[in-house]
C-alpha positions as a printed NumPy array, in Angstrom:
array([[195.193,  40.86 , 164.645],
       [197.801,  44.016, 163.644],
       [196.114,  46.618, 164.673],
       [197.492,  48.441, 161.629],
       [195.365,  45.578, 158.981],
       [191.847,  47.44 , 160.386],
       [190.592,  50.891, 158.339],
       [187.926,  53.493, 158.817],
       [185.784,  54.796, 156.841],
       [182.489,  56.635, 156.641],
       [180.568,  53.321, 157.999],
       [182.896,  52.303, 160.051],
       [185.748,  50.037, 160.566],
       [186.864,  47.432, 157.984],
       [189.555,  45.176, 156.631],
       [190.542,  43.82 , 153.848],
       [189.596,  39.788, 153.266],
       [191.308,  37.627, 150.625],
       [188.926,  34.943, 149.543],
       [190.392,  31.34 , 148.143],
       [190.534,  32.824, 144.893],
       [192.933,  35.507, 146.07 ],
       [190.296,  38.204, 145.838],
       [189.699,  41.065, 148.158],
       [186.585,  41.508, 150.121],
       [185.806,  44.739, 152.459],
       [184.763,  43.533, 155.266],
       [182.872,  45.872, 158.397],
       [184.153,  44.545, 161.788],
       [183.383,  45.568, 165.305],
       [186.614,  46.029, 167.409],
       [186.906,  45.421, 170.729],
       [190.195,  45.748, 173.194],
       [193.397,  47.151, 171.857],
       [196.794,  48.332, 172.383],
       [199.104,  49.994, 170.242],
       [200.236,  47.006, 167.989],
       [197.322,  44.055, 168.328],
       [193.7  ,  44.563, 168.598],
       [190.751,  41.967, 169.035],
       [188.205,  41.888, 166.2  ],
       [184.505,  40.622, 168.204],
       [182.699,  40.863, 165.264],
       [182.91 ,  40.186, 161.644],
       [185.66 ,  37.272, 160.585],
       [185.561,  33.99 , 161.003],
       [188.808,  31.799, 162.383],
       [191.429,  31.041, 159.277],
       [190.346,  33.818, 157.117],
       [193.174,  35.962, 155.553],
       [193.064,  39.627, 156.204],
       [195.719,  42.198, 154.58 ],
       [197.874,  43.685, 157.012],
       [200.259,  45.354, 154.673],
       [199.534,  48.158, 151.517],
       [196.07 ,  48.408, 152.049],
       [195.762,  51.735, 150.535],
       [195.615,  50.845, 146.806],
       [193.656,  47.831, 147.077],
       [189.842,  47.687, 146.252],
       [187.26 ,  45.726, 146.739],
       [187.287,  42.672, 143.958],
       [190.931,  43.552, 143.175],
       [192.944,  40.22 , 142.588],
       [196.666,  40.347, 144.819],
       [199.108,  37.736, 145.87 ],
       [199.729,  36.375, 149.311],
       [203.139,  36.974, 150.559],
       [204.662,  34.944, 153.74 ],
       [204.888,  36.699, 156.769],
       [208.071,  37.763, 157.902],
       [209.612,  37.857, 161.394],
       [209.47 ,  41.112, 161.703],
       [205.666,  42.167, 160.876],
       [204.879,  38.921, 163.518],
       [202.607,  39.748, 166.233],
       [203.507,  39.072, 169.666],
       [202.045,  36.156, 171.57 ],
       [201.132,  38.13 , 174.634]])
């Protein structure tokens, strides 16, 4: 995933789910190898789920937000 979707806090690091309801959820994940733009999440999502990558800092836990198509240029690469 962006590396730039995963926060830290006091317990750790976290992102940002949106649930099928377009809620947020904080979620604690365990990362594992990175590099300056990508970084694998081991532990704590599930494949499909939506995670916000973009604007994170006003957001809150239980917020409602809207899903916006990814663009070409926030795209991660393939390798």
């Amino acid at each position: 995933m962006p590396s730039v979707a995963i926060e830290h806090g006091a317990d750790g690091a976290f992102v940002y789910v949106v649930d099928a309801n377009y809620i947020v959820g904080k979620r604690p994940v365990v990362a594992g190898l990175a590099n300056s733009s990508v970084t694998v999440v081991d532990e704590g999502l599930q494949p499909g789920e939506q995670v916000i990558t973009d604007g994170q800092y006003p957001v809150q836990a239980g917020t409602a937000v809207s899903i916006l198509p990814a663009s070409a240029t926030t795209s991660v690469p393939s390798s």
